[in-house]
N, C-alpha and C positions, 0 to 999 in steps of 0.2 A: 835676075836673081831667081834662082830655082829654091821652091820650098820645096821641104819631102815632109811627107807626115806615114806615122809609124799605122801599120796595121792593126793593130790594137788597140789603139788610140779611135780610129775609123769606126771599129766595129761597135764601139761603146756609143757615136753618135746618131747612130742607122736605130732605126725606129722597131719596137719588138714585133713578130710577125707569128708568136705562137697561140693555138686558139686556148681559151682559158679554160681552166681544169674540168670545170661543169658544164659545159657546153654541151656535152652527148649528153649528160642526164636531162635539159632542157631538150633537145630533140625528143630522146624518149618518153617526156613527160608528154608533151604535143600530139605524139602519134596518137597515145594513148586515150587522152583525153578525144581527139577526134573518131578513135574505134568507140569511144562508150559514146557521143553523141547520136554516129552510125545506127548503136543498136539501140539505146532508145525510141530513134523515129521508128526503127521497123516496127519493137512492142506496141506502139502508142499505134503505129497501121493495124497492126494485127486484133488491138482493143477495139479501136474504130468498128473493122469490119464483125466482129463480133456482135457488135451493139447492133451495128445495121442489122445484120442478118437473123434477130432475135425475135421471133415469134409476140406482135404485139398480144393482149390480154384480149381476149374475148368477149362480148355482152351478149347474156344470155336472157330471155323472153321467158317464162313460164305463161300456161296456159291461162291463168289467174291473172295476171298482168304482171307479176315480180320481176323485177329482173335485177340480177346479179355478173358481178363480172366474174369471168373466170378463166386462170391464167393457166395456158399449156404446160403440159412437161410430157417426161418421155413416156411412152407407151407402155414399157414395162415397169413401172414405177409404181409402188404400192406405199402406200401409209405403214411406218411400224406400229403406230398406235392398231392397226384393221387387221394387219398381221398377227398381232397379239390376242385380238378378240377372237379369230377364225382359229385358232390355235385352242384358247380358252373355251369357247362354246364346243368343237368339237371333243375336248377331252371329258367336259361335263356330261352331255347325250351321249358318247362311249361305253362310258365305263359307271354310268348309274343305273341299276336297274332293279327290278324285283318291290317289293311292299316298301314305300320308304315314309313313313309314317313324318319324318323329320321336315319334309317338303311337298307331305300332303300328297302322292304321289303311286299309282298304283301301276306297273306296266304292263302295255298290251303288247301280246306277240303279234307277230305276222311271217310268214312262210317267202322264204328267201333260198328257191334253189332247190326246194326240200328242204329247209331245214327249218327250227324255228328261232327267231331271233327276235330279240327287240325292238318295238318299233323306232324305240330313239335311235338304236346304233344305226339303223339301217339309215334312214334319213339323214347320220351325220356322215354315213359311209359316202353319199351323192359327191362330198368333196375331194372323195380320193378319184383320183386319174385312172382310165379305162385300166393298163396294164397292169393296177394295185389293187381296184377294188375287188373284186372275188378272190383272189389271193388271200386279204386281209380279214374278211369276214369271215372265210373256213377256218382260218386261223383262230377268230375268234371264238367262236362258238366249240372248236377241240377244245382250248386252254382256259376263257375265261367263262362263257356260259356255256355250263358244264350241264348235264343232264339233272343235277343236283337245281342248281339257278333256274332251269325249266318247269321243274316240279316246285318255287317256290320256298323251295329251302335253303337258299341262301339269297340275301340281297346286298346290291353294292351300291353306295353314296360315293363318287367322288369329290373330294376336297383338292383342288387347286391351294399351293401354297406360292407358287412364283413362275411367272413367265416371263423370260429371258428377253432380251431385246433381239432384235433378228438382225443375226450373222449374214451375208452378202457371200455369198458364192461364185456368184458371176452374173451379169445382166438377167435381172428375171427370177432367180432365183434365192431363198436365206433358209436355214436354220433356225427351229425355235426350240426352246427347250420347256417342257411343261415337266413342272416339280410339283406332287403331292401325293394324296394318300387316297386309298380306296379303305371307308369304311364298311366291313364285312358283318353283315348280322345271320345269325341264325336260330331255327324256335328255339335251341338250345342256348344261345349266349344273342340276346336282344341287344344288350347294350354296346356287341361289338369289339370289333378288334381292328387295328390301323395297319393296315399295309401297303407299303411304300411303292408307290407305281410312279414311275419317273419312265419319261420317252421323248425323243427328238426326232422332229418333226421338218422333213422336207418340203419346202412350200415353194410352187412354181406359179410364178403371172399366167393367165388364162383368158380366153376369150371370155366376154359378160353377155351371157347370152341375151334374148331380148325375150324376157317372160310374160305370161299372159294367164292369169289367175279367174277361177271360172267366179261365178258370181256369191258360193256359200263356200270354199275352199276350206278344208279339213288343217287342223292345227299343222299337223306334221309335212303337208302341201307349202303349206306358210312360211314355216323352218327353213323347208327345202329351196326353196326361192330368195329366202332372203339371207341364206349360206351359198348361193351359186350366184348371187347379186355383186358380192366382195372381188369374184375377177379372182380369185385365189383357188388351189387345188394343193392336194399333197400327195406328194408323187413318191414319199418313200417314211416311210417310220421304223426306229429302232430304240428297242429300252437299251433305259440307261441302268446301267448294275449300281449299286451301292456302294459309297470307296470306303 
C-alpha cells in the first residue's frame, strides 16, 4: 500500500527553526553590559593606582618638641585666604601715607633712587617682581606722591572695601581685585574727601626665601620678611576705572 502525504500537510509538522524576534536585542544588551564591566575594572585600576601613588602625610618635629602632621600638595599652591591678605596689606602700606591722625600715624621718607618716598610704599614695593618694581614706584611718586604729599600737604588713608577671591590663570598664578577708597586730606579740607582707587592685582607663586633677622630689626625690616615669607609676588597691577 503506498501512502502519499501532501506537502503542506508536512510542512505544518516539521518543527519551527526561526530565531525569535528579540534575540539580537539580547545579544546587544550582553555586549554591552560586558563593555561597561570592561571599563569599570580599568577606573577602579586607575583609582587604585592613584591611591598607591599618593604622597603619605608627613610628621613634623619642632625645635620645642611639637609636632604636627603635615600633608603635601603641590608646589605652587597658595592659600586663597594668604592671597587675599598679601593683596590687602600691600594695598594698605601703598597708598596710606602723609599725617594720619586717624591711625595715629606720622610717615617717614626714605630716598629710593633719588627720589623721596615712603617708607611704607617702598617696603610693600619688596613684593613686586624684579621686572615691575622700579617701574612701579616712578610711577608712583609722578602720579600719586606728588611734590604736593612730599611737602606734607596732602595725606592719603587707604580703606579697603572688598577683596575678591582669587581668580587662577594658570598653575602659579590668580588675579585679585582690591576695591576701595583713598581718603585725601588737606590743611585746607581736614576732614577729607573719598576717592575711589580700585586695581587688580597680578600675583605669581615664588620662591620663600630663607630669612635671617638681625637681633633689634627695625619695624619696616619686620614687614618686609614677613610679606616675602607668604611665597607670593605681584608681577603686574592695573586700575580698574569705574563703570
Amino acid at each position: 500500500m503506498i501512502v502519499k502525504v501532501r506537502l503542506k500537510k508536512l510542512t505544518k509538522l516539521l518543527p519551527e527553526t526561526t530565531a525569535p524576534p528579540d534575540g539580537n536585542f539580547a545579544m546587544l544588551a550582553l555586549t554591552a553590559s560586558n563593555i561597561l564591566v570592561l571599563l569599570m575594572m580599568f577606573w577602579l585600576a586607575a583609582s587604585v593606582s592613584r591611591i598607591a601613588n599618593r604622597q603619605a602625610p608627613t610628621l613634623v618635629q619642632q625645635v620645642g618638641g611639637q609636632a604636627f602632621i603635615a600633608k603635601p600638595i603641590d608646589y605652587n599652591y597658595r592659600d586663597p585666604q594668604v592671597l587675599q591678605n598679601v593683596a590687602r596689606e600691600w594695598a594698605l602700606l601703598n597708598f596710606s601715607f602723609g599725617t594720619l591722625p586717624q591711625i595715629n600715624h606720622q610717615t617717614e621718607e626714605v630716598s629710593y633712587d633719588g627720589i623721596n618716598l615712603p617708607e611704607q610704599t617702598v617696603t610693600a614695593s619688596y613684593l613686586f617682581t624684579d621686572t615691575t618694581r622700579d617701574a612701579y614706584l616712578k610711577g608712583f611718586a609722578g602720579n600719586i606722591y606728588t611734590s604736593e604729599a612730599q611737602h606734607s600737604k596732602i595725606s592719603s588713608l587707604y580703606m579697603p572695601y572688598r577683596i575678591s577671591a582669587p581668580r587662577q590663570i594658570e598653575a602659579g598664578r590668580w588675579e585679585v581685585d582690591v576695591i576701595g577708597s583713598r581718603l585725601i586730606t588737606t590743611p585746607s579740607n581736614p576732614s577729607g574727601e573719598l576717592v575711589p582707587t580700585n586695581v587688580r592685582l597680578e600675583l605669581v607663586a615664588a620662591e620663600v626665601p630663607i630669612l635671617a633677622l638681625e637681633e633689634d630689626p627695625t619695624d619696616a625690616a619686620k614687614t618686609t620678611y614677613r610679606l616675602l615669607e607668604s611665597g607670593i609676588r605681584i608681577d603686574k597691577i592695573t586700575a580698574i576705572k569705574e563703570s
